[in-house]
ZADO-1210 file (C-alpha; in nm, 4 decimals, padded with zeros to 6 digits):
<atoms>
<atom x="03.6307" y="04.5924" z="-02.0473" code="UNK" pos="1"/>
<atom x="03.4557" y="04.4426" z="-01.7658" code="UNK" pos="2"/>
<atom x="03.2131" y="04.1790" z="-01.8671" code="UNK" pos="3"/>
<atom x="02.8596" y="04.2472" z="-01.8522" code="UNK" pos="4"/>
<atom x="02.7398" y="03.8378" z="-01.8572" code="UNK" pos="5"/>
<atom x="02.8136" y="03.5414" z="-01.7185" code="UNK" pos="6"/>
<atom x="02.6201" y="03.2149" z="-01.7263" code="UNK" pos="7"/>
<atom x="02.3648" y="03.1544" z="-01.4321" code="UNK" pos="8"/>
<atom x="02.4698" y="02.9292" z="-01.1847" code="UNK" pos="9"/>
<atom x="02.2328" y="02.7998" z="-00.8915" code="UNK" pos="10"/>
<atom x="02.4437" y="03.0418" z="-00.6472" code="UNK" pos="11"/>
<atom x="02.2963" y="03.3271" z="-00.8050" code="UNK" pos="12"/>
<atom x="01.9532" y="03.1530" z="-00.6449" code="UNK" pos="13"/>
<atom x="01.9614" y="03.4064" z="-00.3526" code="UNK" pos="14"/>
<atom x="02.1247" y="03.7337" z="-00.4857" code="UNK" pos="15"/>
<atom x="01.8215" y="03.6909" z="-00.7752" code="UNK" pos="16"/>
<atom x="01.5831" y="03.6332" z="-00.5008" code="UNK" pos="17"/>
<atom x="01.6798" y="03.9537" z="-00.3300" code="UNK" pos="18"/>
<atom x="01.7003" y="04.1661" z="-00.6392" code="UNK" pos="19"/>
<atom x="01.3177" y="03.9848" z="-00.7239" code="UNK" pos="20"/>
<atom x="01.2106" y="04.1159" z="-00.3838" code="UNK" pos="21"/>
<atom x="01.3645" y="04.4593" z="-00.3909" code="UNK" pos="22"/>
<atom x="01.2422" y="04.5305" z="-00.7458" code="UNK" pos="23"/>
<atom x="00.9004" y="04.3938" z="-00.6853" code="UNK" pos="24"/>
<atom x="00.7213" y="04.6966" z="-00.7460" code="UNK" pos="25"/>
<atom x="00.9361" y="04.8430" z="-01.0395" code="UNK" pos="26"/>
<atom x="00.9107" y="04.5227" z="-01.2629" code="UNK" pos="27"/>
<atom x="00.5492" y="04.4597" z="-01.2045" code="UNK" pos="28"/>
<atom x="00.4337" y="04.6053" z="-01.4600" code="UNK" pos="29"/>
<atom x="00.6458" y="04.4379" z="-01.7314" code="UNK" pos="30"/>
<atom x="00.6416" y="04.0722" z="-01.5721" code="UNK" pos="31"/>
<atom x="00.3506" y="03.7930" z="-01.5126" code="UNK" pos="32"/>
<atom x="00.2332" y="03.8074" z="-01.2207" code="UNK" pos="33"/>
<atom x="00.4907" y="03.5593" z="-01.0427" code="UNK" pos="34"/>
<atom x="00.3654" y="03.3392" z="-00.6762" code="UNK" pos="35"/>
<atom x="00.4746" y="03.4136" z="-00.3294" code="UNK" pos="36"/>
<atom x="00.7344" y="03.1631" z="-00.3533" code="UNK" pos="37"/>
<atom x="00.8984" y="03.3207" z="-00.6854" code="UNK" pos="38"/>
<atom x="01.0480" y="03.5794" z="-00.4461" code="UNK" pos="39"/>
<atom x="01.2195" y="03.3365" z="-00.2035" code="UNK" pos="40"/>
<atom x="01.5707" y="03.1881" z="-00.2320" code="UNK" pos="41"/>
<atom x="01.4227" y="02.8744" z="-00.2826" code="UNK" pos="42"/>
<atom x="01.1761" y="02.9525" z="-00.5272" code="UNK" pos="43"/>
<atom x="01.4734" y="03.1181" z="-00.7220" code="UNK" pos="44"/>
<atom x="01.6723" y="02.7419" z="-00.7075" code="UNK" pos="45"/>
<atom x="01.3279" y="02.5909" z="-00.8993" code="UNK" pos="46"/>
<atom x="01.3372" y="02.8629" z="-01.1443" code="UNK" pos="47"/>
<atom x="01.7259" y="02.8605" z="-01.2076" code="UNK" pos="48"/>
<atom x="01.7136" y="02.4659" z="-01.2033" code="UNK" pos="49"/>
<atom x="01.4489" y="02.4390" z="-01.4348" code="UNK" pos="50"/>
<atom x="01.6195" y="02.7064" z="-01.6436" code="UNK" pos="51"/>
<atom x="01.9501" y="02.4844" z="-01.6396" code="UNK" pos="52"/>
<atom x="01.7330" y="02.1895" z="-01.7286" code="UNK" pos="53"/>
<atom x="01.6369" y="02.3631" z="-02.0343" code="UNK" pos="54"/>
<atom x="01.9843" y="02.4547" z="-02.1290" code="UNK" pos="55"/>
<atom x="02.0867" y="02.1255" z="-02.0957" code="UNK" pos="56"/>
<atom x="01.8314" y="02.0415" z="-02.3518" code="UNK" pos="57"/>
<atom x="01.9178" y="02.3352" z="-02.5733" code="UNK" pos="58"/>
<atom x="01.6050" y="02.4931" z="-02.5235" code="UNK" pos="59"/>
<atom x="01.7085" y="02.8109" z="-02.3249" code="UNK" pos="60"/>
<atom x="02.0186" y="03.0097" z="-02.3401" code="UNK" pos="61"/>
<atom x="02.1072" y="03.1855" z="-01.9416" code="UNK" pos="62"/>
<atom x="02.3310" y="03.4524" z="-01.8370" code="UNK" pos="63"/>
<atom x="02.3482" y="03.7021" z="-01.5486" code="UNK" pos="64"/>
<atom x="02.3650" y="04.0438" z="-01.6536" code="UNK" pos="65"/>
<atom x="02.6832" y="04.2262" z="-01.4217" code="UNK" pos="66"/>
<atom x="02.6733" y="04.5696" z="-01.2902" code="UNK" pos="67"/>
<atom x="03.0129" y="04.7207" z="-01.3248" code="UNK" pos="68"/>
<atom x="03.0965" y="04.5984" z="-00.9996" code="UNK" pos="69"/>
<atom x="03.0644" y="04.2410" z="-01.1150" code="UNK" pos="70"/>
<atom x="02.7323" y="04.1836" z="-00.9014" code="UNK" pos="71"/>
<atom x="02.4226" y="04.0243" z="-01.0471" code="UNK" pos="72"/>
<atom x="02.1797" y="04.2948" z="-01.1554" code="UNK" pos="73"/>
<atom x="01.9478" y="04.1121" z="-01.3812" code="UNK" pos="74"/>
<atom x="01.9148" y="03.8375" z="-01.6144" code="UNK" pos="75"/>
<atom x="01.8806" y="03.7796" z="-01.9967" code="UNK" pos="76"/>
<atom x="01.8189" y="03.4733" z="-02.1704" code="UNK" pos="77"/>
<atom x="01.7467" y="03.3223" z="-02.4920" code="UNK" pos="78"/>
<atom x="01.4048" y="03.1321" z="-02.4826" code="UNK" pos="79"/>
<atom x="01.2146" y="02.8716" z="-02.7268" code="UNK" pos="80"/>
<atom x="01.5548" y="02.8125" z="-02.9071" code="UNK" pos="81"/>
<atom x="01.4410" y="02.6267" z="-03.2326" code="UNK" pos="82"/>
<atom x="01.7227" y="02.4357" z="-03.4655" code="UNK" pos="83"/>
<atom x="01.6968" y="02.3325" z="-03.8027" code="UNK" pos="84"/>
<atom x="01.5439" y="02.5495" z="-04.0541" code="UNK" pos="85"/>
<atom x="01.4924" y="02.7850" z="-03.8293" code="UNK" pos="86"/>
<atom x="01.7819" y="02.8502" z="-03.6005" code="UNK" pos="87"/>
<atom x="01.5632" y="03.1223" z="-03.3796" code="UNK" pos="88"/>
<atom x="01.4996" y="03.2320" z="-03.0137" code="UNK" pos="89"/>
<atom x="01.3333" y="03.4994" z="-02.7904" code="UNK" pos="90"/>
<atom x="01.5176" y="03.7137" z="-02.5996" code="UNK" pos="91"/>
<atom x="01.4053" y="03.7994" z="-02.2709" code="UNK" pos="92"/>
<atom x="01.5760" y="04.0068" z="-02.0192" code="UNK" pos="93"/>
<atom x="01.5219" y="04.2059" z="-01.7106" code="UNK" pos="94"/>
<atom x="01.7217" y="04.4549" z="-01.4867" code="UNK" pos="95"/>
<atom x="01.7105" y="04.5719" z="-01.1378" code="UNK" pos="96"/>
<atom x="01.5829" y="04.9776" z="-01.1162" code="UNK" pos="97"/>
<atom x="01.9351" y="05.0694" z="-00.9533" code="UNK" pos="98"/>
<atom x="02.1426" y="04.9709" z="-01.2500" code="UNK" pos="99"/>
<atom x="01.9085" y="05.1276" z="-01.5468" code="UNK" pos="100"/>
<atom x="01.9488" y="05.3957" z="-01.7242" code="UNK" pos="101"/>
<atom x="02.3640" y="05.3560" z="-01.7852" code="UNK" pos="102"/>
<atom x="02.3468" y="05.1335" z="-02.0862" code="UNK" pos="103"/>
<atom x="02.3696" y="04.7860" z="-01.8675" code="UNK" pos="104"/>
<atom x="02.0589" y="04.6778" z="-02.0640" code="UNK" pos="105"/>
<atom x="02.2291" y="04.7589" z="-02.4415" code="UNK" pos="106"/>
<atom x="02.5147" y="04.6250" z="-02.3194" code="UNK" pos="107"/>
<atom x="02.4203" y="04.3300" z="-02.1909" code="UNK" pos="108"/>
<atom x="02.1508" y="04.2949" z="-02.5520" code="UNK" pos="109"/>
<atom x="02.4586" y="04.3290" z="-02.7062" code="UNK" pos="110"/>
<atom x="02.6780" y="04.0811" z="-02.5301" code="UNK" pos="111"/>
<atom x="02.3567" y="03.7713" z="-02.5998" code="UNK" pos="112"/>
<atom x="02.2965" y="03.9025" z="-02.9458" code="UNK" pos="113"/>
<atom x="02.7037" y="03.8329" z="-03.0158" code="UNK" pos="114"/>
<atom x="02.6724" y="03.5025" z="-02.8514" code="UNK" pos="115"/>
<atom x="02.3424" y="03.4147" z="-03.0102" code="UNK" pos="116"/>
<atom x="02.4799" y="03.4582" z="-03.4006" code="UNK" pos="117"/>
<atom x="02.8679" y="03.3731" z="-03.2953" code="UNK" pos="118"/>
<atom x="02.8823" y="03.0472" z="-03.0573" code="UNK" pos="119"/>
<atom x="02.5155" y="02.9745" z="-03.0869" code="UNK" pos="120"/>
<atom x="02.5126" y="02.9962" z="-03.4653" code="UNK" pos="121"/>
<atom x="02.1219" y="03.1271" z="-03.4389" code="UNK" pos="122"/>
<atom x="02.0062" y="03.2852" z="-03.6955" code="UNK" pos="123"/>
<atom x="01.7180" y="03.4963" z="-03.5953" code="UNK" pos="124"/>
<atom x="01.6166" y="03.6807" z="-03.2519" code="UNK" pos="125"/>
<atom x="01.2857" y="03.8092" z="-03.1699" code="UNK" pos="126"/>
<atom x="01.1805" y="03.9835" z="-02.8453" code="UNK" pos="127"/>
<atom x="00.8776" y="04.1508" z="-02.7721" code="UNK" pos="128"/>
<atom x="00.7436" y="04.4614" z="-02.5427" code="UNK" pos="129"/>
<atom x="00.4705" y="04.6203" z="-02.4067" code="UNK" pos="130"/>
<atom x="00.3735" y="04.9499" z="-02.6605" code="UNK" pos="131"/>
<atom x="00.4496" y="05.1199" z="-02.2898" code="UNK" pos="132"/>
<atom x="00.8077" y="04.9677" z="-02.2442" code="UNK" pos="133"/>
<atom x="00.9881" y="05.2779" z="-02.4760" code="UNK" pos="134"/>
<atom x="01.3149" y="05.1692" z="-02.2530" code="UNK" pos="135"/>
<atom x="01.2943" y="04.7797" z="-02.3917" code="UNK" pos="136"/>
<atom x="01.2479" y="04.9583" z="-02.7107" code="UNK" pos="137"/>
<atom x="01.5141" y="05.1833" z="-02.7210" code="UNK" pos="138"/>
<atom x="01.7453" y="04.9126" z="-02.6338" code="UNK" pos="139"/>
<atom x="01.5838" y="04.6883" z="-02.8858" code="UNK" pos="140"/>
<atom x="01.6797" y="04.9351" z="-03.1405" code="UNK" pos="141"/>
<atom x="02.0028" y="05.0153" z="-03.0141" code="UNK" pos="142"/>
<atom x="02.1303" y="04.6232" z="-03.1081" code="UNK" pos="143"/>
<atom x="01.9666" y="04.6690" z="-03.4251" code="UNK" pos="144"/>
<atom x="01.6119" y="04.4997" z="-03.4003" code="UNK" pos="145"/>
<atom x="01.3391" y="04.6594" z="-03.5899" code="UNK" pos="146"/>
<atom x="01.0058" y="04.6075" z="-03.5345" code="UNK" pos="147"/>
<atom x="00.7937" y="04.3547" z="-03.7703" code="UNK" pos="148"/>
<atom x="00.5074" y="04.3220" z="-03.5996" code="UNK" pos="149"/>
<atom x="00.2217" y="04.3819" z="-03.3667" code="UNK" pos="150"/>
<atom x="00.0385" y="04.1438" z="-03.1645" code="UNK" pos="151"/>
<atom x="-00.2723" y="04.2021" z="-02.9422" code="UNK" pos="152"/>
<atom x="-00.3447" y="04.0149" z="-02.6084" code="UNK" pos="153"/>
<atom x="-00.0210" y="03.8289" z="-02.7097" code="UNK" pos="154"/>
<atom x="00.0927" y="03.7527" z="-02.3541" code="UNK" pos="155"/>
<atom x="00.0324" y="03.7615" z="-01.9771" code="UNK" pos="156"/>
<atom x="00.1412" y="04.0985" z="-01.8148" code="UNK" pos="157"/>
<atom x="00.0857" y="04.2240" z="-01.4822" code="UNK" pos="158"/>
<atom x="-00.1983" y="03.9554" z="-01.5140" code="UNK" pos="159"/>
<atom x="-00.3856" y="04.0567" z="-01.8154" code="UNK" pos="160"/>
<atom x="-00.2976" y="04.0171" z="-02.1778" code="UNK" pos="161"/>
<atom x="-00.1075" y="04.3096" z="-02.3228" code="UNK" pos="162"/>
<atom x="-00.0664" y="04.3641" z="-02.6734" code="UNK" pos="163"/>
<atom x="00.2834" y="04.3500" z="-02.8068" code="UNK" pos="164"/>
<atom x="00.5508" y="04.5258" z="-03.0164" code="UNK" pos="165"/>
<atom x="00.7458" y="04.2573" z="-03.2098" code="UNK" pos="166"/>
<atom x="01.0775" y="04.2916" z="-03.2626" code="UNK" pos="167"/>
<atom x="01.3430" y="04.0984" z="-03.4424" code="UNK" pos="168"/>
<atom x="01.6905" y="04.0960" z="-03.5764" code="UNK" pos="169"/>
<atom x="01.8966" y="03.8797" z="-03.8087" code="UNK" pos="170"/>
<atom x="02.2575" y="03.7397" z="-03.8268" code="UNK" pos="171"/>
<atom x="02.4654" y="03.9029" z="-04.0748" code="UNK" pos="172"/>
<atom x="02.4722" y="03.7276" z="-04.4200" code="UNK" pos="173"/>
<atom x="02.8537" y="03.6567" z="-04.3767" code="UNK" pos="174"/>
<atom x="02.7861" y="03.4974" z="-04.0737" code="UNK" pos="175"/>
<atom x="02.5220" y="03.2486" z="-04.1827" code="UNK" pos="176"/>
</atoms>
């Protein structure tokens, strides 16, 4: 099978860039509103550096998601990683409009949520949606999330606070 991640490297700076610029309007309204210079190659070499910072610190987990051509086609990562007692992290993850809708997104859910409870040795992901985002959702539920929660204004969407559907799913007992 053809992989569906890969970790980010600053080369993907410009092909994320593009993608950003291409899917401006689609993602909008299920991303912060990002500055002009977000959508540039070099803004996209701050963002991945920064994100590489983090994983050097083990705060953030980054991958590319693959289209089944092997181009980037999105991202995914695992945010606010938190050790000891608690072994948890957010996922977040996007996807350009051309490669929804074929199971990319589950797939690639999938791939983190197998690396997040296998090599990572997390014990608990959460992720949260927009009550609009019944894609997100469905591939939430796919990997076996289930929602716990709902909180209002909870974060910064298309540059007003949305209320959230929490979701969240738990390593295996014989994996712990």
């Amino acid at each position: 099978m053809t992989p569906v991640l890969r970790p980010l490297t600053l080369d993907d700076a410009e092909r994320l860039a593009e993608l950003f610029v291409t899917n401006r309007e689609f993602l909008a309204p299920w991303e912060p509103v990002r500055p002009e210079w977000f959508y540039s190659a070099n803004g996209q070499r701050r963002v991945v550096a920064d994100s590489l910072d983090q994983q050097q610190e083990g705060r953030m987990f980054c991958q590319v998601i693959l289209d089944p051509c092997g181009e980037v086609a999105g991202r995914i990562n695992l945010n606010n990683i938190v050790r000891g007692p608690f072994q948890s992290a957010s996922v977040g993850y996007w996807l350009a409009e051309a490669a929804g809708g074929r199971g990319l997104g589950t797939a690639a859910v999938a791939a983190m949520v197998e690396l997040a409870f296998g090599e990572l040795r997390l014990h608990r992901l959460e992720a949260g949606t927009i009550p609009e985002n019944y894609r997100s959702q469905a591939v939430l539920r796919k990997n076996g999330f289930v929602q716990f929660g709902y909180a209002p204004a909870y974060l910064q969407i298309a540059g007003r606070y949305t209320d959230h559907l929490l979701f969240q799913r738990l390593a295996d007992e014989t994996q712990s």
